[in-house]
C-alpha positions in Angstrom: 52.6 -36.6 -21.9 52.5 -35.1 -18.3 53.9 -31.8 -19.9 51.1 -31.7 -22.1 48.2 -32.1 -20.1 49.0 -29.8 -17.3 49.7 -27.2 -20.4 46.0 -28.1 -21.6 45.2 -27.7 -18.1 46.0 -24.1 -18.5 44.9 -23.3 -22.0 41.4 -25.1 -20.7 41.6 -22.6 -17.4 43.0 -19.9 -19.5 39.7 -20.7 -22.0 37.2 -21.1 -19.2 38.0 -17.8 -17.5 37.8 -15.6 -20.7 34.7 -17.5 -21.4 33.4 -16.7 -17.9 34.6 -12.8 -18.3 32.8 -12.8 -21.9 29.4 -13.9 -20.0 30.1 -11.3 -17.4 30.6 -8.3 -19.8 27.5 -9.4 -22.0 25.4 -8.8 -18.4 27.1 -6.0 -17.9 26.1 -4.3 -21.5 22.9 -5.7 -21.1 21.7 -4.1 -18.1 23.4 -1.1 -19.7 21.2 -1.0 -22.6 18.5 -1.2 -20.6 19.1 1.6 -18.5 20.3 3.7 -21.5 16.4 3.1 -23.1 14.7 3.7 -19.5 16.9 6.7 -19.8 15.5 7.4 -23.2 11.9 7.1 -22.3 10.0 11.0 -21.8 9.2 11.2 -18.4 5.2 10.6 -17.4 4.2 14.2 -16.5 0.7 14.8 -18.1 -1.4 17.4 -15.7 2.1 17.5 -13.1 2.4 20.9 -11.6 5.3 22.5 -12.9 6.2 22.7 -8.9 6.4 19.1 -8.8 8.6 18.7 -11.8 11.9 21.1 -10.4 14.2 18.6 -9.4 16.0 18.3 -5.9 18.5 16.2 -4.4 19.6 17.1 -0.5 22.0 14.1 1.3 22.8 15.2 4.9 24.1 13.9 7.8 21.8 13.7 10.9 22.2 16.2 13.6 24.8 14.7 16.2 25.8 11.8 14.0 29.0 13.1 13.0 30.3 13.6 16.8 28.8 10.4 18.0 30.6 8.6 14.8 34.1 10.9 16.4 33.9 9.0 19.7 32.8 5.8 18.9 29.5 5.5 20.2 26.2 6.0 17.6 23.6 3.5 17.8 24.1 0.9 15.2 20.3 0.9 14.3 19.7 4.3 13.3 20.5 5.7 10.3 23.5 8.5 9.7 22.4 10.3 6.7 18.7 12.1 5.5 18.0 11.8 1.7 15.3 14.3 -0.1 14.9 13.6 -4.0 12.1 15.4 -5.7 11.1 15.0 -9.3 13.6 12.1 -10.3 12.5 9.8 -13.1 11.8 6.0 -12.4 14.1 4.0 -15.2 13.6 0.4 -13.4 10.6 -1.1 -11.1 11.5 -4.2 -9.5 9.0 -6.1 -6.4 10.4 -4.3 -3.5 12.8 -2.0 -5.6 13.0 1.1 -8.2 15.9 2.6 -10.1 16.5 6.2 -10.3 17.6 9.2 -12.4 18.0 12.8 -11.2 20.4 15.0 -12.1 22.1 12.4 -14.4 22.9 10.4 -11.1 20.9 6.8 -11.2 20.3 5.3 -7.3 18.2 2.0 -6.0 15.5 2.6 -3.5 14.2 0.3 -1.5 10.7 0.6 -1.1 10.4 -2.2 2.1 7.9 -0.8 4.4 7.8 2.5 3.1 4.8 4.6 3.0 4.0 4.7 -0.8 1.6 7.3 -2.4 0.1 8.5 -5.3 0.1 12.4 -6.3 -3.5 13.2 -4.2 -1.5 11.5 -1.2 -4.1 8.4 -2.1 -2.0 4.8 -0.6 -0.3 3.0 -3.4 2.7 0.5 -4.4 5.3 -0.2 -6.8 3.0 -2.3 -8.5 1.1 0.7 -10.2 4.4 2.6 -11.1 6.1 2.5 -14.8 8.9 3.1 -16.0 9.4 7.5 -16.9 6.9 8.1 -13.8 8.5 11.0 -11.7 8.4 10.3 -7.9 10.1 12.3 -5.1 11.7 10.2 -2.2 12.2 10.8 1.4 14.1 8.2 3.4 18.2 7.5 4.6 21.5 6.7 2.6 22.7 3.1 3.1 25.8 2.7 5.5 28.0 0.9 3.0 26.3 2.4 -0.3 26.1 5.8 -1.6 23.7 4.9 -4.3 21.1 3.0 -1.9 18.5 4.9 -0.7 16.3 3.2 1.9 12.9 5.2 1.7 10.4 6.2 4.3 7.8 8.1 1.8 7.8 7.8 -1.9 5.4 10.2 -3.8 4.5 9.4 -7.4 3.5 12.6 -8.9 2.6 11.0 -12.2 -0.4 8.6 -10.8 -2.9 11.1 -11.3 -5.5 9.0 -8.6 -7.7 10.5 -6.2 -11.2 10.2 -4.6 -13.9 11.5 -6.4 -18.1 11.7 -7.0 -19.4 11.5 -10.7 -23.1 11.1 -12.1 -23.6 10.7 -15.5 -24.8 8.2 -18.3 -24.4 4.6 -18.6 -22.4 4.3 -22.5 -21.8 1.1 -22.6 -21.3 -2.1 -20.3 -18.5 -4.9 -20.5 -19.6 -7.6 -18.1 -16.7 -9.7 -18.9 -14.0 -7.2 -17.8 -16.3 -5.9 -15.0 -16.4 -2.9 -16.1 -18.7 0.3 -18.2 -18.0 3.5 -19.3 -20.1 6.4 -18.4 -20.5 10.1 -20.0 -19.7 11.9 -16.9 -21.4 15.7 -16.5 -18.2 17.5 -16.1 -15.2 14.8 -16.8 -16.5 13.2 -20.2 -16.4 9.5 -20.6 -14.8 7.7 -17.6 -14.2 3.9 -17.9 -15.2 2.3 -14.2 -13.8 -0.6 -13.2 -15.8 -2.9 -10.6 -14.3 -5.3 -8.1 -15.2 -7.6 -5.6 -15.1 -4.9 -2.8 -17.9 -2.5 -4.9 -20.7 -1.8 -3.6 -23.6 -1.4 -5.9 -27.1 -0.6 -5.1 -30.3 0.6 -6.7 -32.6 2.9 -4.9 -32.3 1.0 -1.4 -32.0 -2.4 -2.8 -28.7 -4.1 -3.4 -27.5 -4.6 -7.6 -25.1 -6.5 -9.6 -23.3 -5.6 -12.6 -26.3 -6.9 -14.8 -28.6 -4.4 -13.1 -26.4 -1.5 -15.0 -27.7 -1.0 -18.5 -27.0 1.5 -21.2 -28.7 5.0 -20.7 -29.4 4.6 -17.0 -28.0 7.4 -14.5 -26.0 6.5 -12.1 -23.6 8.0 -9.7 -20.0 6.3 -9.0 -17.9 7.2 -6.0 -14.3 5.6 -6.0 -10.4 6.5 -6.8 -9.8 8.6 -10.2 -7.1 8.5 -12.1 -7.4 11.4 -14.1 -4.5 10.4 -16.6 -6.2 7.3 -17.7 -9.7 8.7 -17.2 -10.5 5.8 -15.2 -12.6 4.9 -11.6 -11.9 1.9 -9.4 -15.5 2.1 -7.8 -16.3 1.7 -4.3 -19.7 2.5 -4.7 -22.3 2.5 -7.6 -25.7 3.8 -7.0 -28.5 3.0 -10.2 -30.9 6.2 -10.3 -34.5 4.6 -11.0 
């Protein structure tokens, strides 16, 4: 009796171990999949300059760091190795993370206090990216991984966003979504988008949303993003 249970000991071990291995491989070709479609998807570049779409990847060692490293004595705080990637694809975004593709290589940056910016060099965050943006990346190669990148700067050349003036005509008005879409003079309909931090005003009185009205002139100021045709006002002024 003995005999048998200690042999469907193993089998159970034996059983349990191919079960966890089975689990195992199914994350594996999961995550696999995925990056195979991020892979798949065209990458964002509507309006890029062909400049910013010539990929680059330059990994070298600081100045001095390979003596120090020789004899022992680099500082243990400052990084060994300078990364430069220009025009890779995004094929993951993750809270403080994004996955990588250039030059059929995939790496992790880590986006933790670095400076993040859109293609007009307007501030951003990983919160606006998607997933076939392009994006070059400026920071140092982790110590014990060759595919960690910790960034200083990361550029997304695909958020088409920068400051800009319009006047034009009120189209339309969408007080539920904060938001109205004007016939622009020189950018054709633009959807703006009101927050809590706009400013609107009417002559030299302050407005609200309900003071904006189909067919009146107005003139936004705020951040454009020309892809989406789009304004995230930071000031609305009502013509009388």
């Amino acid at each position: 009796m003995k005999k048998y249970l200690i042999a469907f000991s193993v089998v159970a071990l034996v059983a349990g171990l191919a079960i966890m291995a089975g689990t195992a491989n199914a994350n594996e070709n999961e995550n696999e999949n995925k990056i195979e479609k991020a892979e798949k998807v065209k990458p964002n570049v509507k309006d890029v300059a062909k400049n910013d779409l010539r990929q680059e990847l330059s990994i070298k060692e600081i100045v001095g760091r390979v003596i120090c490293q020789e004899v022992g004595n680099c500082p243990t705080d400052k990084p060994s190795t300078e990364v430069l990637i220009k025009a890779a694809k995004v094929i993951s975004v993750g809270t403080d993370t994004l996955g990588i593709s250039v030059f059929s290589q995939s790496y992790t940056i880590d986006t933790k206090g670095a400076n993040v910016v859109r293609q007009y060099w307007g501030t951003s965050n990983v919160n606006e990216f998607s997933v076939g943006d392009v994006i070059n990346v400026h920071g140092y190669l982790d110590v014990s991984n060759s595919f960690l990148v910790h960034a200083k700067t990361v550029r997304n050349v695909s958020i088409q966003a920068k400051h800009g003036i319009f006047k034009g005509t009120v189209e339309s008005v969408n007080a539920s979504s904060s938001s109205f879409v004007m016939k622009t003079e020189e950018r054709g309909s633009q959807t703006v988008n009101i927050t809590a931090d706009t400013k609107i005003t009417k002559g030299t009185t302050t407005a609200i949303i309900g003071d904006i009205s189909v067919g009146a002139k107005v003139l936004v100021r705020g951040i454009w993003n020309k892809t989406l045709a789009k304004i995230q006002a930071i000031l609305i002024d009502i013509k009388k």
